[in-house]
C-alpha positions as CSV (number, residue, x, y, z in Angstrom):
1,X,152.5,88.5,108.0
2,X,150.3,86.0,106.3
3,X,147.9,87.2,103.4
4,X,144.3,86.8,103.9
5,X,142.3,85.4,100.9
6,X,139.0,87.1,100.2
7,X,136.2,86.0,98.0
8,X,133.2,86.7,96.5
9,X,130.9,85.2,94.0
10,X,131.4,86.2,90.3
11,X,128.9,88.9,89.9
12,X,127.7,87.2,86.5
13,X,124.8,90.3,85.0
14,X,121.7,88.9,86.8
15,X,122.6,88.8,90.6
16,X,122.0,92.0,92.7
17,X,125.0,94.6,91.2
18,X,124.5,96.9,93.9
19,X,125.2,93.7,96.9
20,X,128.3,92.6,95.2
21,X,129.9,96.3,95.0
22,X,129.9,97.0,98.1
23,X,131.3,93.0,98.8
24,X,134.1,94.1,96.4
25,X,134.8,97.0,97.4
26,X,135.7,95.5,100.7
27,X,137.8,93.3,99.3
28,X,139.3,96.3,97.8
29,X,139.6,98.3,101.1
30,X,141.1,94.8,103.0
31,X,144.1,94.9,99.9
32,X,144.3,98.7,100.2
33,X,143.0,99.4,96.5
34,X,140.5,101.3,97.2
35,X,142.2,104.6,95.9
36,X,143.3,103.2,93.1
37,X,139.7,102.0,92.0
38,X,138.2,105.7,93.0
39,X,140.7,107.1,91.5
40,X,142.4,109.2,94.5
41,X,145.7,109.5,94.2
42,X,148.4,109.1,96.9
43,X,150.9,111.8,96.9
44,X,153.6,109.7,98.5
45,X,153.4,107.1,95.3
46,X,155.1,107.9,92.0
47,X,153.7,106.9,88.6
48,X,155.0,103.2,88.4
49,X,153.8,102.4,91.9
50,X,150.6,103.7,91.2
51,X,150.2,101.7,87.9
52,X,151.0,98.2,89.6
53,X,148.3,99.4,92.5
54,X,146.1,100.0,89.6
55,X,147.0,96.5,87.7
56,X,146.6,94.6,90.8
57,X,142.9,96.4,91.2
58,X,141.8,95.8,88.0
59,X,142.9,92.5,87.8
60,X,141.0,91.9,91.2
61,X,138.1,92.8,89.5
62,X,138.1,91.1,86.9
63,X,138.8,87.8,88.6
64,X,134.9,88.6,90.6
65,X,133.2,88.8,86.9
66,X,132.0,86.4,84.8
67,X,132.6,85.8,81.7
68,X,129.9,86.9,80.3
69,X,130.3,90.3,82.2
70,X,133.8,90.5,81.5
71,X,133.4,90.3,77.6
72,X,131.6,93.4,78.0
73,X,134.0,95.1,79.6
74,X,137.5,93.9,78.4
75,X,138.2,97.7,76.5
76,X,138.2,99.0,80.2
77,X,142.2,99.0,80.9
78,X,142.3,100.5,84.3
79,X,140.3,99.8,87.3
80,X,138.4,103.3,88.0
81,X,137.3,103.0,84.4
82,X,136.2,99.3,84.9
83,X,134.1,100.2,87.7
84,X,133.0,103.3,86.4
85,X,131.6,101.1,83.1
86,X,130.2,98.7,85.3
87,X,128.3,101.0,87.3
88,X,126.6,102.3,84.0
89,X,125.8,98.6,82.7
90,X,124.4,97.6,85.6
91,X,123.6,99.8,88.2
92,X,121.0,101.5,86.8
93,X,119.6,98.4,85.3
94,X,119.2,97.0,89.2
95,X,117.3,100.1,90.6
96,X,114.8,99.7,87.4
97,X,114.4,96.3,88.5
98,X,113.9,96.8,92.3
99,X,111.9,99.2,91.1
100,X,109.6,97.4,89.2
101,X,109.4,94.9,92.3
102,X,108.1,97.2,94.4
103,X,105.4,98.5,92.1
104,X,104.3,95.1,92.0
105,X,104.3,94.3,95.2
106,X,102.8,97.9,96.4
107,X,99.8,97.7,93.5
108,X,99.2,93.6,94.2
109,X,95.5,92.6,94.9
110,X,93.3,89.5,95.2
111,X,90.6,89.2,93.1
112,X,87.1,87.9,94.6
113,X,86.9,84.3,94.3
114,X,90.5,83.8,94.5
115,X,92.6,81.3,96.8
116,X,93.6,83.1,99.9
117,X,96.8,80.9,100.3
118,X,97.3,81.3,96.3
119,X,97.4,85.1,97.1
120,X,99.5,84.6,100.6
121,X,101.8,82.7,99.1
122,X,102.2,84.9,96.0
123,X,102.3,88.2,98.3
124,X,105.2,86.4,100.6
125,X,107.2,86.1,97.2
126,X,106.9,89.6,96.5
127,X,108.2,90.8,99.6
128,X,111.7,89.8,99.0
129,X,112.9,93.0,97.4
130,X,115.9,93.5,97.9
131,X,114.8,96.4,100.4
132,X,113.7,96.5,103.9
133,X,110.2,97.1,104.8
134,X,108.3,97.4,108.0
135,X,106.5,94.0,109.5
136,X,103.9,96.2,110.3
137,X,104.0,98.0,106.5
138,X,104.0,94.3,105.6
139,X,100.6,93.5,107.7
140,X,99.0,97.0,106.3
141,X,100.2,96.2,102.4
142,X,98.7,92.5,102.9
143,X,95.4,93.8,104.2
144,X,95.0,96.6,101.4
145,X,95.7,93.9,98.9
146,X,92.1,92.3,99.9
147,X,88.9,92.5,98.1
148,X,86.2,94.6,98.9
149,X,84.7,91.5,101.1
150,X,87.3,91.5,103.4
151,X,86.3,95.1,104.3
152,X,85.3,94.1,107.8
153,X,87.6,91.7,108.2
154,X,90.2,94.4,107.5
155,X,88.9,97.4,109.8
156,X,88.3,95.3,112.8
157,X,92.0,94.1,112.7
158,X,93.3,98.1,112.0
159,X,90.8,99.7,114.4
160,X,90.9,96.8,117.0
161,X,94.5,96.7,117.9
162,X,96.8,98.7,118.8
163,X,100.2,97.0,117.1
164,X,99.5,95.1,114.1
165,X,102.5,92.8,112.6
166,X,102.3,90.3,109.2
167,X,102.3,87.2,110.9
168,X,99.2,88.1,113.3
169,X,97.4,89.0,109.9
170,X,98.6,86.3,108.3
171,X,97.5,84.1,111.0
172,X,93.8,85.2,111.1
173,X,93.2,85.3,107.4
174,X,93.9,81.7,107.2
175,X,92.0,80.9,110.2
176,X,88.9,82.9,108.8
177,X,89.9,81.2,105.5
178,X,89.7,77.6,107.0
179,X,86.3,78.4,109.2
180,X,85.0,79.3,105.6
181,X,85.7,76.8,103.9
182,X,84.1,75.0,106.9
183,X,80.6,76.3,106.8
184,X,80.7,76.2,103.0
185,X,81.3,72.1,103.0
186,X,78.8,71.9,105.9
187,X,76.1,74.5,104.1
188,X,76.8,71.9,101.4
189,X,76.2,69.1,102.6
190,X,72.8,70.3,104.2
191,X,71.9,71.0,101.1
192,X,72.6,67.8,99.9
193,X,70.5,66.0,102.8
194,X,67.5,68.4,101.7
195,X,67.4,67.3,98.1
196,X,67.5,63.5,99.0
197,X,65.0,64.1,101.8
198,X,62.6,65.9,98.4
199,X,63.6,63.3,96.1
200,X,62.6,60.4,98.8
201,X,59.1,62.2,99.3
202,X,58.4,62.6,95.8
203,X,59.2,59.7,95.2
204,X,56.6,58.0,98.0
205,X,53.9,60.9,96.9
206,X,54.0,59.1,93.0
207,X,54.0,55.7,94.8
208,X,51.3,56.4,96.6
209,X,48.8,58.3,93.8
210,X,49.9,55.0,91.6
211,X,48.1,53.1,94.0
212,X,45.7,54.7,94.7
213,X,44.9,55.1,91.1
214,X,44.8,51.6,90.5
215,X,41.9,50.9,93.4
216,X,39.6,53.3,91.7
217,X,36.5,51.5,90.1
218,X,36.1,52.0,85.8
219,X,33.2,54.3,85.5
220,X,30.3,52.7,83.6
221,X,30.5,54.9,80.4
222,X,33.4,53.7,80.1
223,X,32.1,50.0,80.7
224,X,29.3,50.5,78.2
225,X,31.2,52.6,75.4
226,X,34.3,49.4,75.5
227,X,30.7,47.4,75.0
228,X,29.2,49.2,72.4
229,X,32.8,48.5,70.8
230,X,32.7,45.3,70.6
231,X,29.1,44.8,70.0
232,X,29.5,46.9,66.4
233,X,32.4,44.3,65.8
C-alpha cells in the first residue's frame, strides 16, 4: 500500500498556533502517532516499539517547525513533551492575542467628522479574528460603532426591519454617505453663487455712488474759500 504524504506549513511563532495543531495532529492521527504524542500507551507495544513510534512523532514535528521555533524547543526529547512545551509557548500567547482582537474590534468607534469608508474599511479589518461571529452581530457591532449623529440613522435600520445583516448596513451607510457628500458640494456651491452675486452688487453700488458723486456741483463756499486762497497769494 502506497504511503500518503501529508503537509503543512512550518508553524514558524507568528501564525495562528491553535490552526496548525489541530492540522498536525491530523497528520499525526493519518500516521497513527497520535498516542504516542498524547502520551497513551498501547498495551500490545513493548518498550522499543513504543520508542521508534515516539522517534518517528517527534521527528514529525519537528520537521512542521521553523527554525526559529525549533531552537526553542530542541531540550524536548520525546514528542508528548514537545507538544506539551509548545502548547505553553504558544498557546496561551494566541488566545491573548485573539483576545486583544476582539476587544478591539468590540470597543471600536468613529469619531464625528471622521471618513465613513476610513472607518468601514478599518472595521472590515477587524473582523477577521480568527473567530466566527454572526453577520447579523456584525451589522449590530458596525452600527454601535457610530457617533451620536448617526443615532437616527441607526434606530430606523434596528427598529425598521425585521432581519438586519452587515452588507444591508453596509450598503446604506455608504449610500447616506455619498447623498451627503452630495448636498454638502451642492450647499457649497450655492454659497459660492451667493457671494459672487454680493460681490457683483457691491461692486455696481460703488460704481454707481462714484458717479454720481462726480455729477454733483462744488458748493460756493467752497468756490469762494479756494478764492480767498489765492487772492491772499
Amino acid at each position: 500500500m502506497a504511503t500518503i504524504r501529508f503537509e503543512i506549513e512550518k508553524f514558524d511563532g507568528e501564525t495562528n498556533f491553535n490552526l496548525w495543531q489541530v492540522r498536525m495532529m491530523a497528520i499525526l492521527v493519518q500516521s497513527s502517532l497520535k498516542e504516542v504524542v498524547i502520551g497513551k500507551k498501547l498495551e500490545n507495544l513493548n518498550k522499543t516499539e513504543w520508542e521508534e513510534l515516539d522517534e518517528k512523532a517527534l521527528s514529525a514535528i519537528q520537521l512542521c517547525l521553523a527554525n526559529t521555533v525549533l531552537q526553542e524547543v530542541l531540550m524536548e526529547k520525546t514528542s508528548s513533551t514537545l507538544w506539551k512545551r509548545l502548547e505553553t509557548l504558544y498557546a496561551t500567547k494566541s488566545l491573548a492575542n485573539h483576545l486583544v482582537l476582539k476587544q478591539s474590534l468590540f470597543t471600536f468607534r468613529m469619531n464625528e467628522g471622521e471618513l465613513l469608508r476610513d472607518h468601514i474599511s478599518q472595521f472590515i479589518t477587524l473582523l477577521n479574528v480568527e473567530v466566527y461571529i454572526d453577520d447579523e452581530d456584525q451589522a449590530m457591532l458596525l452600527l454601535c460603532s457610530l457617533p451620536p449623529s448617526y443615532k437616527s440613522f441607526r434606530e430606523t435600520l434596528i427598529y425598521g426591519r425585521d432581519k438586519l445583516s452587515f452588507e444591508d448596513v453596509k450598503v446604506h451607510l455608504l449610500s447616506r454617505d455619498k447623498l451627503d457628500n452630495e448636498l454638502h458640494l451642492d450647499s457649497f456651491k450655492k454659497l459660492g453663487h451667493c457671494v459672487r452675486e454680493n460681490q457683483t452688487r457691491v461692486s455696481f453700488d460703488l460704481a454707481v455712488y462714484k458717479s454720481k458723486a462726480r455729477s454733483l456741483p462744488v458748493s460756493k463756499h467752497k468756490f469762494d474759500s479756494a478764492n480767498s486762497l489765492h487772492s491772499s497769494r
